[in-house]
N, C-alpha and C positions, 0 to 999 in steps of 0.2 A: 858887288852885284846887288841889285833891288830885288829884296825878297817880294814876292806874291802871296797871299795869304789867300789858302784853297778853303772853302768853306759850301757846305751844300744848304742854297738856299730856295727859295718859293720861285724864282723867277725861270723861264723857257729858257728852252738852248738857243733863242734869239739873239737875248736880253744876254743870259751870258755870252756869244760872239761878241756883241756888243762893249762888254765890260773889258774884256781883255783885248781887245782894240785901242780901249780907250787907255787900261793901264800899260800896255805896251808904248806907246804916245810919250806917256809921264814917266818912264824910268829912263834915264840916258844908257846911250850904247856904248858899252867899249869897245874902241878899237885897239887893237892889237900891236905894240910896239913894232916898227919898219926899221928895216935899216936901209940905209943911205944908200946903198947901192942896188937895191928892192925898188925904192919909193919909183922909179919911172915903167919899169915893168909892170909896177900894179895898180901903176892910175889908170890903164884904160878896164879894168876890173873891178871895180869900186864896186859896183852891186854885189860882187863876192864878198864883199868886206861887211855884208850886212849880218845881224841878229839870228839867230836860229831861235828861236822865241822856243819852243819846244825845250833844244837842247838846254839854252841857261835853266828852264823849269826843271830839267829834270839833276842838275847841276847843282854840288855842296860844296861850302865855305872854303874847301880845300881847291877845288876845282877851279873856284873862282881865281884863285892865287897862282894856280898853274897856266891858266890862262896868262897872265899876267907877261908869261915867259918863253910862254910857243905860241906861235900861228896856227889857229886850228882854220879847217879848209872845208871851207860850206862847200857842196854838192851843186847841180844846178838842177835839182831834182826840187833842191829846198828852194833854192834862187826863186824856183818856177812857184812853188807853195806861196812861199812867204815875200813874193812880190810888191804885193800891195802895202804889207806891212813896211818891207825898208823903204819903198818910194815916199812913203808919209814920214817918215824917221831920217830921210838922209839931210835934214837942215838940222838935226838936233845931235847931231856926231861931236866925238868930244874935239875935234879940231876943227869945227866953225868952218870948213873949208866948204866952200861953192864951186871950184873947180870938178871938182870928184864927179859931184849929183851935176852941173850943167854938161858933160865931157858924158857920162851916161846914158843922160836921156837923146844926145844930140848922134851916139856914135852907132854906125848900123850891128846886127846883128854877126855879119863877116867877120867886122872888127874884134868883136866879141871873142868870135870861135877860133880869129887867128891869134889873137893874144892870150887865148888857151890854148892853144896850142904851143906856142912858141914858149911859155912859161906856165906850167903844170903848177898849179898852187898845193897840190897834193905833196908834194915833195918839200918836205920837212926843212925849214933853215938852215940847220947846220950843216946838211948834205950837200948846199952848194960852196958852204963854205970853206971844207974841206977839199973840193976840186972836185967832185962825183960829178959821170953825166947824169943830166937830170930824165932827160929818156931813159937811161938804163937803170937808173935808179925804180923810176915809174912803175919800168916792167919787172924788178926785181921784186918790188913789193907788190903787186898784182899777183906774182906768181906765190909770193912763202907766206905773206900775211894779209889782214885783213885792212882794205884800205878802210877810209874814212867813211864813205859812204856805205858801207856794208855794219862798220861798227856800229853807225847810228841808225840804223833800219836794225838790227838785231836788237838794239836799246828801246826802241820804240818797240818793237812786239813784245818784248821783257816786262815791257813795265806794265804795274798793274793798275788795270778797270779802274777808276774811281766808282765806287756803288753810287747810285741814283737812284732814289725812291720814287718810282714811276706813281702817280695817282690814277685812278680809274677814270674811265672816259665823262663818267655822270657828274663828276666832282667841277664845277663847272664857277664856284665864286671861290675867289681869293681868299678871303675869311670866313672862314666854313663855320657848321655851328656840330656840337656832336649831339644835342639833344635831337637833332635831324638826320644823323645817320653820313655828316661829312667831314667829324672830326677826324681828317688823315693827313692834315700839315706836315709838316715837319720841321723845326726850329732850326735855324743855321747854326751850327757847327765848328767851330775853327780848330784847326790843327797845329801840330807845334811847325812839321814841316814836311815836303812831300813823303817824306821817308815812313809816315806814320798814316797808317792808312786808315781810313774812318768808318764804324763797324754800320752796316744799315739797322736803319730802328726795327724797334718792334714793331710787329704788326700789331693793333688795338683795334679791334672789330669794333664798328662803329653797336650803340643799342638805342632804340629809335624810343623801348618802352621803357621806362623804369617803375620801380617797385616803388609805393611812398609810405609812410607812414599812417596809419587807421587816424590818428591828428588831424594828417594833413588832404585826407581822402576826402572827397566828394561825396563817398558813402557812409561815411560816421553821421551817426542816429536813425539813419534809414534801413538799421538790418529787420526791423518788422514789418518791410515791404511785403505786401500780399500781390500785387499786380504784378511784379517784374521778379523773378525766383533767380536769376541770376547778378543783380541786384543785394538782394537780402542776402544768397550765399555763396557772392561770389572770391570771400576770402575762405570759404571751410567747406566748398564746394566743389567736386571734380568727377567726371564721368569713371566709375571703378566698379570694380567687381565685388560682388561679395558671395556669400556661402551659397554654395548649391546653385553654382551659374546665374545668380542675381546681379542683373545689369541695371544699375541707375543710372538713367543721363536723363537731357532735356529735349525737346522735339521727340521727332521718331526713327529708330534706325532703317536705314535705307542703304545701297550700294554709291560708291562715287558718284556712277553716271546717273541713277534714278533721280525723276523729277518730282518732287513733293511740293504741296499744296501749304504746308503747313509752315507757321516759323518755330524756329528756336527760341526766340527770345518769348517766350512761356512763361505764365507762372505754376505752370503745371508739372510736376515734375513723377517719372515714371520709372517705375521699375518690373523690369522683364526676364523671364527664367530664358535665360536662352538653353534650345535644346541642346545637347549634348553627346544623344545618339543620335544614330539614323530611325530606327524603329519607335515603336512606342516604349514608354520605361515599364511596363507589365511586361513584355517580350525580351527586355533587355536583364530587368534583375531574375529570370526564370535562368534566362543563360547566364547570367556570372556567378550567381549562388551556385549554380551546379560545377563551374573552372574553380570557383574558390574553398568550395570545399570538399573537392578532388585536393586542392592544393595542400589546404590545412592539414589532411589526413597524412600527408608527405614531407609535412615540415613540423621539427620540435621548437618549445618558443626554450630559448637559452638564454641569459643573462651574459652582457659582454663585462670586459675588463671596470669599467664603470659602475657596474652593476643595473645598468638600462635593459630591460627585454628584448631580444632580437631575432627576429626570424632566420632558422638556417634551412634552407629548402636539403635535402636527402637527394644521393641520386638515383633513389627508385623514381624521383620526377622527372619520368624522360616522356619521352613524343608517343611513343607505344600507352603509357599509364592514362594517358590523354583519350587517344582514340577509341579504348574500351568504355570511353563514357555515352558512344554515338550507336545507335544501332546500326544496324546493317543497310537498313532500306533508304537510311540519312544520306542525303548527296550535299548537305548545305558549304558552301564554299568552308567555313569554319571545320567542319568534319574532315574535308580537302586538303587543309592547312595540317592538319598532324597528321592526316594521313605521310604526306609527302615529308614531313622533317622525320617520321618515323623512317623511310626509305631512304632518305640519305644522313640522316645521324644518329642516329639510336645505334648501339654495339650489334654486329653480327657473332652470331655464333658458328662457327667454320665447322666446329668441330671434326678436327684436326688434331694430331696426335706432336705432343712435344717435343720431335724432332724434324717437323718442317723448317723451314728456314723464314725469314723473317719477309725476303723478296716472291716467296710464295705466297705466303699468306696475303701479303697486300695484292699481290696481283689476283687471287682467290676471293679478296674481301671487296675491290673496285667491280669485278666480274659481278658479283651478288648484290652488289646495288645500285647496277643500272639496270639487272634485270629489276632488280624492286619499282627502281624510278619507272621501267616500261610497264609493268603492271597498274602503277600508281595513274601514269598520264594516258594508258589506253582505259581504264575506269573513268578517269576523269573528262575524257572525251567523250563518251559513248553515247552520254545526249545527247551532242551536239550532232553525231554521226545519222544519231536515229532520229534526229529531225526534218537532216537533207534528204533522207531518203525519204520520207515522207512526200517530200517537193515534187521528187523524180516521176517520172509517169512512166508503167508498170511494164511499158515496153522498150523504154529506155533502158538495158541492162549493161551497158559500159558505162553509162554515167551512175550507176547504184555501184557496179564492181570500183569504179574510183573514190567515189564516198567511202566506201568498206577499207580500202587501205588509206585511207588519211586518216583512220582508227585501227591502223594495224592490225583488224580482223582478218586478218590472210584466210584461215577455213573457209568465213562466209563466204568471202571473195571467190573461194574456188569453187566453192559450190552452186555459187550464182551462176560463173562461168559455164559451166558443164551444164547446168540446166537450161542453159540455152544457146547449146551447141558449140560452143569458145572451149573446144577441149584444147587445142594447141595453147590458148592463152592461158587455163587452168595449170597448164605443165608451167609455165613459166612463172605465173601468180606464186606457185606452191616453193617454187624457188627464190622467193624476196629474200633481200639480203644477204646474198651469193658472194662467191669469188670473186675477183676482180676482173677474171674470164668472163664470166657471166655478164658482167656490166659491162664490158669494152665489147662485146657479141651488140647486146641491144642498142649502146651506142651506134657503132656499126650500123646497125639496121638504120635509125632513125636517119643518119647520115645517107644511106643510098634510096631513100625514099623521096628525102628531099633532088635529091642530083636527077635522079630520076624521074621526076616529077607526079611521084604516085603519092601522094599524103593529100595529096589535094582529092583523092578519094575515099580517105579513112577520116572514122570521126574525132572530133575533136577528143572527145573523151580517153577513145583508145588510144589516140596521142599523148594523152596525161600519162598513162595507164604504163605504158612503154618509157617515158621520161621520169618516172616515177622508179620502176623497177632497175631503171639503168642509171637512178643516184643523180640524175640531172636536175637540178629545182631551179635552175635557171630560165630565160625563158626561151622557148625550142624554135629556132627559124624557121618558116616556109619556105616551100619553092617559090624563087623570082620569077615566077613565069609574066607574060600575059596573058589575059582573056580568062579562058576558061580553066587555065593550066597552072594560073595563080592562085596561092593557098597563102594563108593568113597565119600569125605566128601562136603559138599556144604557151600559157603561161600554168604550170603546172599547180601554184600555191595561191592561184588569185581568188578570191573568196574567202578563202582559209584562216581562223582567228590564229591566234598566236600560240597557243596549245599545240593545233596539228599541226602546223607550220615547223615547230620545235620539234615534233614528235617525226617529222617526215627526217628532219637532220638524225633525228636518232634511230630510227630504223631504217632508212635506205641512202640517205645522201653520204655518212658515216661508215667506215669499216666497222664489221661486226664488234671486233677488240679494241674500239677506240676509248679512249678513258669519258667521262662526262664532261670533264672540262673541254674536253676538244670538242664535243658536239656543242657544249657553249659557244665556244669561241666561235664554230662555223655558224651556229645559228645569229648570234650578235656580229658578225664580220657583215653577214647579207645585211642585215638590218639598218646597219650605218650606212651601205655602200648603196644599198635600194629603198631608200626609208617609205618613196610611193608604193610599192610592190609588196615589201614583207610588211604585214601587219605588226605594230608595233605591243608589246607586253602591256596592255594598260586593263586595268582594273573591269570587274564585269560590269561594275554599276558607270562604268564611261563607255563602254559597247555601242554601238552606232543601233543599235534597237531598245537599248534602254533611256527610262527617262529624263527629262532634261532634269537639270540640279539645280536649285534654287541660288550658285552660288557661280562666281567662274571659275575655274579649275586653273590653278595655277601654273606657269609656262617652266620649265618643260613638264609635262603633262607629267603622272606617278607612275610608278610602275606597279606590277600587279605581285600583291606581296608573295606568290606560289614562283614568280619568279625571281624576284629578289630572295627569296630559301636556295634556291638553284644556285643562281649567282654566288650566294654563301658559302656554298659547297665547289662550285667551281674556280672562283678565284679568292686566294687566300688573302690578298690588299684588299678585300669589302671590308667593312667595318658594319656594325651594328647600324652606328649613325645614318649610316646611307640606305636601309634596308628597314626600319620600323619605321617609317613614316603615317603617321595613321591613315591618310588620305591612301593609301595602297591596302588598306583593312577595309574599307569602306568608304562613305561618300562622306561623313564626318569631321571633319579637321582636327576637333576636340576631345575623339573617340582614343582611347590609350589602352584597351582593354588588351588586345589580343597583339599589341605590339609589347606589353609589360610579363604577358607570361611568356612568348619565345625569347624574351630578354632573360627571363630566370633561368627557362631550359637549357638556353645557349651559353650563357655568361656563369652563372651560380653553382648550378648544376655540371652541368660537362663540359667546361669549360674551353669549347671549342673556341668562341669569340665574343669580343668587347668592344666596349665602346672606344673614340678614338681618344680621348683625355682622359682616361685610366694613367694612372701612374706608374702601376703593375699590373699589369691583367694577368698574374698567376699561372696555374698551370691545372691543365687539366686532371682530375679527381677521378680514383680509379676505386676500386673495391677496398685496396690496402690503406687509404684515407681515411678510414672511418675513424681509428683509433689516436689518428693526430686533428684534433679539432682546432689546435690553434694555426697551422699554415694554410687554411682554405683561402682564407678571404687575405688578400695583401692589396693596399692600396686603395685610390677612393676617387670614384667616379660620379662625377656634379652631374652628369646628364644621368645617370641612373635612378640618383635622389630626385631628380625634375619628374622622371616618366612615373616614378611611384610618386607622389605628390599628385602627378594630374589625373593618374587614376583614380588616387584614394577621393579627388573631387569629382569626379563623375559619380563615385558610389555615396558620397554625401548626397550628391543631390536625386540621389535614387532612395534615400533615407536608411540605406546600406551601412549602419552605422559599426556594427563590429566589419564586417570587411573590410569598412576603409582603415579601421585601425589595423588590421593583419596586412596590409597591404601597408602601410606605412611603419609597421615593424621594419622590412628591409631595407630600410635608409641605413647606409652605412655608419654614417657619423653618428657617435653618440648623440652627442649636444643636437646638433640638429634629428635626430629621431625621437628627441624627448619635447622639443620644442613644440614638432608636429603632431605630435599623438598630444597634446597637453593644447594647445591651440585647437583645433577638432573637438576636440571635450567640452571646449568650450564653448564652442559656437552649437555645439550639440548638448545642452545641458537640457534642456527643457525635453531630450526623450531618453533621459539618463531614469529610467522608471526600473524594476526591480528584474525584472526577467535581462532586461537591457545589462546591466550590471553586473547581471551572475555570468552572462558569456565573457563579457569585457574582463572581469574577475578571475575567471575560471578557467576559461580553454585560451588564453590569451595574456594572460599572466601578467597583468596591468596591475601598477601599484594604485591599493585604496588610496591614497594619500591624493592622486592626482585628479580620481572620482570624485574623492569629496572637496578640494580644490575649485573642481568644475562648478560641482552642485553650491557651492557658499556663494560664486560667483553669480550664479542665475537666482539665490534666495535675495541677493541684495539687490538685482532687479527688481525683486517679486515683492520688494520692502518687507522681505522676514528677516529683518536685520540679526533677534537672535537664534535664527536655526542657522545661519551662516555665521555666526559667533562658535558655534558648537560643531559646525562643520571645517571651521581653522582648527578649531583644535583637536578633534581626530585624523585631521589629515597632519598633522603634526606642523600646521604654518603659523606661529606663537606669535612671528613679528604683525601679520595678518590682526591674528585673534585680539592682539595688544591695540595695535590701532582702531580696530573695529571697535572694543570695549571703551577704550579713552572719549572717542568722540560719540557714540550713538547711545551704547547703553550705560557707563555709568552715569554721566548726566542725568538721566530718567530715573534713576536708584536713587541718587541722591536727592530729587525732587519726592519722592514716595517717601524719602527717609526710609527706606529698608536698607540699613549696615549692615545686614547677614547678606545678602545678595550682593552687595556693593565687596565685603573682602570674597564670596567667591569667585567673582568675575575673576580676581586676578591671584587666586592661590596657585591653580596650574601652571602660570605665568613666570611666578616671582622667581623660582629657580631657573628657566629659562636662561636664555643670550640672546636680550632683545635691546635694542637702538630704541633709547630716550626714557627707558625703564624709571630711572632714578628722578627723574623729571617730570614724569608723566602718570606711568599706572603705578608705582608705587606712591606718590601724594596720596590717591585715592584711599590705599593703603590706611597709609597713616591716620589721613583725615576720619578713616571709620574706628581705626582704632581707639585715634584721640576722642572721640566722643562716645564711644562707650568704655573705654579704661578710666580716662580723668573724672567721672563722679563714682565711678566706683572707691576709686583712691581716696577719693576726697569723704566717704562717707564714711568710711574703714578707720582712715585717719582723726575722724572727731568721734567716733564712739570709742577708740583706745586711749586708755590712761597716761600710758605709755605706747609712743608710736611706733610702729616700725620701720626699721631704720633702712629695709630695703626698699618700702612702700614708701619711703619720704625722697629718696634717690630717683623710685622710678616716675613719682610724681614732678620732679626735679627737671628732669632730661625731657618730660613731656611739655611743665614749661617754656625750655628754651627750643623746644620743634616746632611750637605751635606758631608762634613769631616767624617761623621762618615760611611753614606751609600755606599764612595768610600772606605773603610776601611773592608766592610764585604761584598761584592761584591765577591771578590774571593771565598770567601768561599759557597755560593747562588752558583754560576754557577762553580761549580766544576769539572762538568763532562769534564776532560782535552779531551775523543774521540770523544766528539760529536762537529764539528765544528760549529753550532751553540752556543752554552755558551762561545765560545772563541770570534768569532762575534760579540755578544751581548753584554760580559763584553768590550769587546774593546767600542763599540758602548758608552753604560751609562756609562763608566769613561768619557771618553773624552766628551760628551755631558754635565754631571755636572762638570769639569772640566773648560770647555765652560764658561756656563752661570756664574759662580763660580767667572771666571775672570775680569767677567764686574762688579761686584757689591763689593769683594772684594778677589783682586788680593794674597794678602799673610796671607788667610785661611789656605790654604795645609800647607805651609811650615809652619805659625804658631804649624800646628796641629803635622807635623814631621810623615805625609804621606807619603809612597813612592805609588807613580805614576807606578802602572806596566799595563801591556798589555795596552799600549795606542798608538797611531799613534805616527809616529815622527812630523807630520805637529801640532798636537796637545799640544805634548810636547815639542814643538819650540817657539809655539804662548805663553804657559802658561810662559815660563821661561822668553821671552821676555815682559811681562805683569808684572811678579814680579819685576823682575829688575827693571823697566821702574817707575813700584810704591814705590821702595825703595828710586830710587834715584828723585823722586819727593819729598819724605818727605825728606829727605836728605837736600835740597831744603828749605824746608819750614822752617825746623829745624834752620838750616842755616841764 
């Protein structure tokens, strides 16, 4: 059989129809041995006798063999398929025969279906050969096995896809180019054989821009462009943030949609503090100094296993220590916030005697703090209450008594009532929150007013008022009347912020006993279910009477953080993440302040809840904790270290400098909390002044080392190169001090010729473990040595009679150093731009060069040094010294 070679190439599924047209054409067919008493039955059949193009594709070398030896029995399902293909193929049959193809095309279709009929080609050879009826043979195999035609219809859904790499619709030339974004060819393929299926390529994203080399740029010698600033910086150039919310970019910041006048391409380039808080920053550091150091007072700084300082907050830091810092007369949502995490998480004290049970107490302890929670949200309402009634006109007294209970003031309520004559409604009022008699009565009523068609005579209000006391917050239907007898329906919560709306679930729609969570659950069940109706939890500064926001608020809108604390408490699957959102703190996005400390009180402290990528979030810390300080903290939360991080940058740019450092104490990781409080230092060096220092020192237990770190850091800005020489080495950073010394100030020493300065720089040093010591700051070393030991030696030496023998040794060994310190010199003061190291190596050659000559003149040349950067007066005196000592032994020799 002709193999086909499957190969996945460029051309349409036209083009290949086309191709396998054509190789079907050029491979001969076989037909299938006859025997002699066959051959007249199956000549009016000849189209059966045709190619299954399909099947030989999907047919192996073995197959083909078999073939060879049974009749296989095309279908006329395929007949029908592969028509066109045998009618073009039947002059190329391997018996040359033209009877077959003219008997064919000439014989009608009857003939056809009677000569299947009369002879089943499905029925295997041998079967007739044996004497089987071929009918019964037919239907024997119909019934137990699978004929022919079902085998090759389950071979064909078998077999697998060939993959095709589809191109996208834009890819539109044949040789694409990939510098334009259409390299997605695909190169043809070939396979060994069908059996081996072909993997699809990789996808390679087309890149339209590439990076070039500074060579090969367009903008090589142009970076001191002054007209075009992106241009000059546009390789070291990028719109980024820096300290204290400093924004560089180019143009002017604007939203998407806004239209600007101005372009980008500038050479003007700006930077902008963007703000940080919502308030003014005098308003903002009066309030965080006063949170942080509430906080500080509550927390000892400790040293972890590393020995890094670290903040451990105590859990006398709870929500009660908080709200002692507010006065009484303070309603600011801030006061609000620990108000309410005081009532639902701060420990209650039952007190209770040690043999209650454990199922009392919690049900004694849920009791005690949804009365707190109702204290907490009828305080927190009570503005709001005292402003509608304001609205109300003084004769309206059901619309004041309904104000009065959508703040739970049942007294007023009832006193309003009676005071103007509603004594029956005062009995009822004084009843809020009742039985379930109570509520299925008022139901009742409401129910036969409407049937009745009397509410179309009561007012609205006292409709609320009744819908309200009977737990109904849905909204209450009218009578269907017409005309005059038609009443309209009353919606008891419409107006209502989401406070009283909440507060109506918890005092009237709610059984008295019901837990907080379940008044969550009713109050968030209406909220999904009527999102137009119930006011939604969103923040006070999004209030439909407060100002617009300079910014868009993001979809789905926040929620309002008093109710994400609720939420916290209500359902135990909230996590932290979903609940400090800063835009729920405030209109700020960048604001972290007040979502970073209910994170300590929650998470640190009372370990109620954490973030969702904790590792461990531990366990809650009780009084008996105290004494085990190493099981508090397990595990290690990246959103934790984020929210302290973007604090501690809000308080940089408040110039809050020890805060932000106590605030970045609580990073958990070591390495990373050393990193952050040592980066801060730095960018804050220049208010590192002495008062600054004694808190960062003092109450915050920061290593000097990393202060004076800071400070060398911002001297070699301030080019006091050596008070930052002297600030490496009381912060104990020697590889620092070594470097700083080698290139800035022994060069200057050595110019001055002062060798007492030149061996202090590196006496602290030289015991040290510093990188390049031996190569570097010790040359220096040496070099000052060598020239003030070798005349001393030398002079010592010619006024003794007899010399000594350890001053001729040590003058000996200073010989063969000197040879080699002139030899690594150049490479010590390499800096060819800085004219000092050209100075200075000129200087210490020719100085041991010098002294070198007096003691022994043909060292160098011995050594087969070349003498560079040296004077000529230098190099005049050295040449005439060797000379002068050759030809003395010469001399002597002689």
């Amino acid at each position: 059989m002709t193999r086909f070679s499957a190969a996945v190439s460029d051309s349409s599924d036209d083009e290949r129809d086309v191709h396998m047209v054509q190789d079907f054409k050029k491979s001969p067919v076989r037909s299938p041995p006859k025997r002699p008493e066959d051959q007249n039955a199956e000549a009016g059949s000849e189209e059966d006798i045709g190619v299954d193009q399909e099947s030989d594709e999907e047919s192996s070398e073995e197959d083909s063999s078999s073939d060879m030896q049974e009749d296989p029995a095309p279908t006329r399902s395929r007949l029908a398929r592969n028509h066109i293909l045998t009618a073009d193929s039947d002059d190329e049959t391997d018996d040359g025969s033209e009877n077959s193809s003219s008997h064919s095309t000439s014989s009608s279709e009857s003939d056809v279906d009677a000569s299947a009929q009369r002879e089943d080609v499905s029925v295997i050879p041998w079967a007739r050969q044996v004497g089987v009826d071929a009918q019964k043979m037919h239907v024997m195999q119909t019934s137990l096995f699978r004929i022919p035609e079902e085998a090759v219809a389950i071979k064909a859904m078998n077999r697998a896809t060939r993959p095709q790499f589809k191109l996208p619709s834009t890819v539109r030339r044949k040789h694409s180019r990939d510098s334009i974004g259409d390299g997605l060819r695909v190169d043809s393929q070939e396979r060994a054989s069908f059996a081996h299926d072909i993997e699809p390529p990789t996808y390679r994203p087309s890149r339209k821009y590439a990076r070039v080399e500074i060579s090969a740029s367009a903008v090589a010698g142009c970076e001191d462009s002054l007209v075009d600033a992106g241009l000059a910086f546009g390789r070291s150039f990028r719109v980024g943030w820096g300290p204290g919310g400093t924004l560089v970019h180019l143009g002017r910041l604007c939203a998407p949609s806004s239209l600007i006048d101005t372009s980008a391409n500038s050479s003007v380039i700006t930077k902008t503090i963007v703000p940080l808080f919502a308030g003014s920053h005098k308003e903002a550091n009066v309030r965080l100094s006063r949170l942080l150091q509430h906080h500080l007072s509550k927390t000892p700084i400790v040293k972890d296993e590393s020995g890094i300082p670290f903040a451990d907050p105590s859990i006398e830091l709870d929500f009660s220590s908080f709200v002692s810092l507010y006065p009484s007369s303070d309603h600011s949502d801030e006061q609000s916030l620990f108000r309410l995490g005081c009532a639902l998480f701060d420990s209650v004290d039952l007190h209770l005697t040690p043999e209650i049970t454990v199922d009392v107490r919690n049900r004694i302890s849920a009791v005690r703090r949804k009365a707190a929670l109702s204290d907490w949200l009828e305080e927190a309402v009570g503005h709001l209450v005292d402003a509608d009634l304001k609205k109300h006109a003084s004769d309206d007294s059901a619309a004041c008594i309904y104000t009065l209970l959508t703040g739970n003031q049942i007294e007023k309520a009832c006193e309003v009532a009676m005071d103007n004559g509603y004594i029956k409604l005062a009995t009822l009022i004084s009843q809020a929150s009742g039985d379930f008699e109570f509520r299925e009565d008022l139901t009742e009523q409401i129910q036969l007013w409407r049937e009745q068609r009397i509410d179309v005579h009561i007012g609205e209000s006292t409709r609320k008022i009744y819908a309200i006391l009977a737990g109904i917050l849905d909204i209450v239907e009218g009578s269907k009347a017409s005309g005059l007898e038609q009443c309209s329906d009353v919606d008891p919560i419409k107006g209502l912020d989401w406070k009283r709306t909440f507060g109506l679930h918890l005092w009237f729609s709610e059984p008295m006993d019901a837990p907080i969570s379940q008044v969550f659950e009713s109050y968030n069940r209406s909220r999904q279910e009527s999102p137009f109706r119930v006011s939604p939890p969103l923040p006070s500064y999004l209030e439909p009477a407060s100002e617009p926001l300079p910014f868009n608020v993001p979809t789905p809108s926040p929620s309002d953080a008093l109710f994400s604390l609720i939420r916290l408490h209500a359902d135990p699957a909230c996590s932290l993440s979903q609940a400090l959102s800063p835009l729920s703190f405030g209109p700020s996005p960048g604001d972290y302040s007040l979502s970073w400390h209910l994170y300590i009180i929650l998470s640190r402290c009372m370990r109620i809840r954490d973030f969702a990528d904790r590792t461990d979030p531990g366990r809650r810390r009780d009084a008996m904790d105290d004494d085990n300080e190493q099981d508090q903290h397990e595990g290690h939360s990246p959103s934790a270290d984020l929210l302290a991080s973007s604090y501690a940058h809000q308080l940089e740019q408040l110039d809050m400098l020890q805060e932000a450092v106590f605030v970045l104490l609580h990073i958990e990781g070591s390495a990373g909390r050393e990193k952050a409080i040592k980066d801060l230092l730095h960018r804050s060096a220049d208010k590192l002044d002495e008062w600054m220092c004694s808190g960062i020192l003092g109450s915050l237990k920061i290593p000097i080392a990393w202060v004076n770190e800071a400070r060398a850091v911002y001297a070699i800005y301030e080019d006091k190169v050596f008070e930052a020489y002297q600030l490496y080495l009381n912060a104990g950073l020697y590889q620092q001090a070594h470097d700083l010394a080698v290139v800035e100030l022994a060069p200057e020493a050595v110019i001055r010729q002062d060798l007492d300065l030149l061996i202090s720089l590196f006496e602290r040093i030289a015991n040290q473990t510093v990188d390049g010591w031996h190569t570097r700051g010790k040359v220096y070393m040496d070099y000052a040595h060598a020239m003030t030991r070798i005349p001393e030696l030398h002079a010592s030496l010619t006024e003794q009679a007899v010399p000594d023998a350890v001053e001729e040794q040590e003058l000996d060994n200073f010989t063969r150093t000197v040879p080699r310190l002139i030899n690594i010199l150049p490479d010590v003061l390499s800096n060819s731009s800085d004219p000092r190291h050209k100075v200075a190596l000129a200087e210490m050659i020719s100085g041991l060069t010098a002294v070198l000559d007096i003691v022994k003149p043909l060292a160098l040349s011995q050594s087969q040094i070349k003498l560079t950067a040296i004077d000529k007066a230098t190099k005049l005196r050295h040449i005439q010294t060797t000379f002068f000592e050759k030809y003395m032994r010469s001399i002597q020799a002689s």
